[in-house]
C-alpha positions in Angstrom: 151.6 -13.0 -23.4 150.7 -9.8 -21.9 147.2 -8.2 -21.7 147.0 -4.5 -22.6 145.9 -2.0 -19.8 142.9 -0.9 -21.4 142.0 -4.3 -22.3 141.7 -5.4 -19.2 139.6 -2.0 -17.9 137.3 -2.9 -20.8 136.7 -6.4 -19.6 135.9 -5.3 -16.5 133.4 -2.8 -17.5 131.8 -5.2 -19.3 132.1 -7.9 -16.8 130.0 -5.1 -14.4 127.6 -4.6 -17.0 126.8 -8.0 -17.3 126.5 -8.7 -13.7 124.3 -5.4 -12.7 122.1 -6.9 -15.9 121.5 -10.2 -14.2 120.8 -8.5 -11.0 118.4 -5.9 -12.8 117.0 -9.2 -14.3 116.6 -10.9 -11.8 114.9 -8.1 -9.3 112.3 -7.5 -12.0 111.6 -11.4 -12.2 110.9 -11.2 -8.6 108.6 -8.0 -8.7 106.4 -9.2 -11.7 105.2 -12.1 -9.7 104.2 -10.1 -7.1 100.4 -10.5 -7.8 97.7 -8.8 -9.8 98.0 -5.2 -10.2 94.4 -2.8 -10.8 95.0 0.4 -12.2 91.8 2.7 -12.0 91.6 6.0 -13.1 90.1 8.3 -10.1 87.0 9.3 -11.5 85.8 6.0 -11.6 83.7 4.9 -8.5 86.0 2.5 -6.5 84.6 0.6 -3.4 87.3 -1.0 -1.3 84.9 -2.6 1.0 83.4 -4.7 -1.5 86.6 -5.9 -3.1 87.4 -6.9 0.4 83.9 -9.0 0.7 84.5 -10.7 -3.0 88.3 -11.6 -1.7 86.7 -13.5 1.2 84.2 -14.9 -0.7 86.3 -16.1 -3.2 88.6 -17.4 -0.2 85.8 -19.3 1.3 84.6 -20.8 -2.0 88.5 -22.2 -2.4 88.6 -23.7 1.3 84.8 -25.1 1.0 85.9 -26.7 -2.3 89.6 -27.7 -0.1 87.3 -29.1 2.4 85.3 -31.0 0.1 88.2 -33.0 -1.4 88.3 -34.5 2.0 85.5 -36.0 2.7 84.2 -39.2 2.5 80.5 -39.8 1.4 78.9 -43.3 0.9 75.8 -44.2 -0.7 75.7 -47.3 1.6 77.2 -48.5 5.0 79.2 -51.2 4.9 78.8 -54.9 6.8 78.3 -54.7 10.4 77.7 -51.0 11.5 76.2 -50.4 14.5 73.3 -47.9 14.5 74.0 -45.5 17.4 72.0 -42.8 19.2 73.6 -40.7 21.7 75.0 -37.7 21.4 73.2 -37.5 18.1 72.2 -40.2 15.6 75.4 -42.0 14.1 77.0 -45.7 12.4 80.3 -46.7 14.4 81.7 -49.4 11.2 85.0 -50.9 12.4 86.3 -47.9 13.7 85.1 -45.4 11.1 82.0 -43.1 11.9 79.4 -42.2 9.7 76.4 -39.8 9.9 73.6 -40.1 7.8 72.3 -36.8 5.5 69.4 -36.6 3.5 70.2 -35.7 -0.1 68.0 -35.9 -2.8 65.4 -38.0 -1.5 68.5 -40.3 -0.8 70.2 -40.9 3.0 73.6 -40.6 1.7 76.7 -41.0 4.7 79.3 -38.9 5.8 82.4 -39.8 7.6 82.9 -38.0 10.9 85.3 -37.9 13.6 84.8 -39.8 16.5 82.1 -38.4 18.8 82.7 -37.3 22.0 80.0 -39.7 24.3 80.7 -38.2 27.5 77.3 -40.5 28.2 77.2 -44.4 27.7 75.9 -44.7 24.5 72.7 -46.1 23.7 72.1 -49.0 20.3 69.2 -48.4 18.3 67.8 -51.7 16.4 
């Protein structure tokens, strides 16, 4: 069976149509998640600087929070921790360290890395 001439341009119009559609598509897709877009008109008062300071704020609220997530806090020590002094008042627990914080009339625990005892450290009864 043979295909006309101008049946065949047509498809291929349309078959370029198509395909700089998806492309069009598929570029505005990708722009529109770009990110939040502010339009102000220019006789409003705009201050750049303090956009800047909320953006950190904002930042160091989310990475506080971030940091929050990972920490450990106990409302009692666990069996056999020994109390120690040096470099600063800490619990060594079977490998874990925990430093005491006062919090609400409470002495609550946080888990800390292991100190750095460059001196021999001292026990505390």
């Amino acid at each position: 069976m043979l295909i006309n001439g101008s049946f065949m341009k047509a498809f291929n119009f349309l078959s370029c149509l198509l395909l700089t559609g998806l492309i069009t598509l598929a570029t505005l897709t990708a722009s529109v998640s770009a990110g939040q877009v502010v339009v102000r008109k220019s006789s409003e008062p705009f201050d750049a600087f303090a956009v800047r300071d909320e953006v950190q704020r904002q930042h160091a609220w989310r990475e506080a929070l971030r940091f929050q997530q990972q920490l450990q806090i106990l409302q009692a020590l666990p069996l056999g921790c020994v109390p120690v002094a040096m470099p600063y008042r800490y619990f060594s627990c079977q490998g874990l360290y925990y430093r005491p914080y006062p919090y609400q009339n409470k002495e609550l625990f946080i888990q800390i890395d292991p100190p750095n005892v460059d001196t021999p450290a001292v026990k505390v009864d």
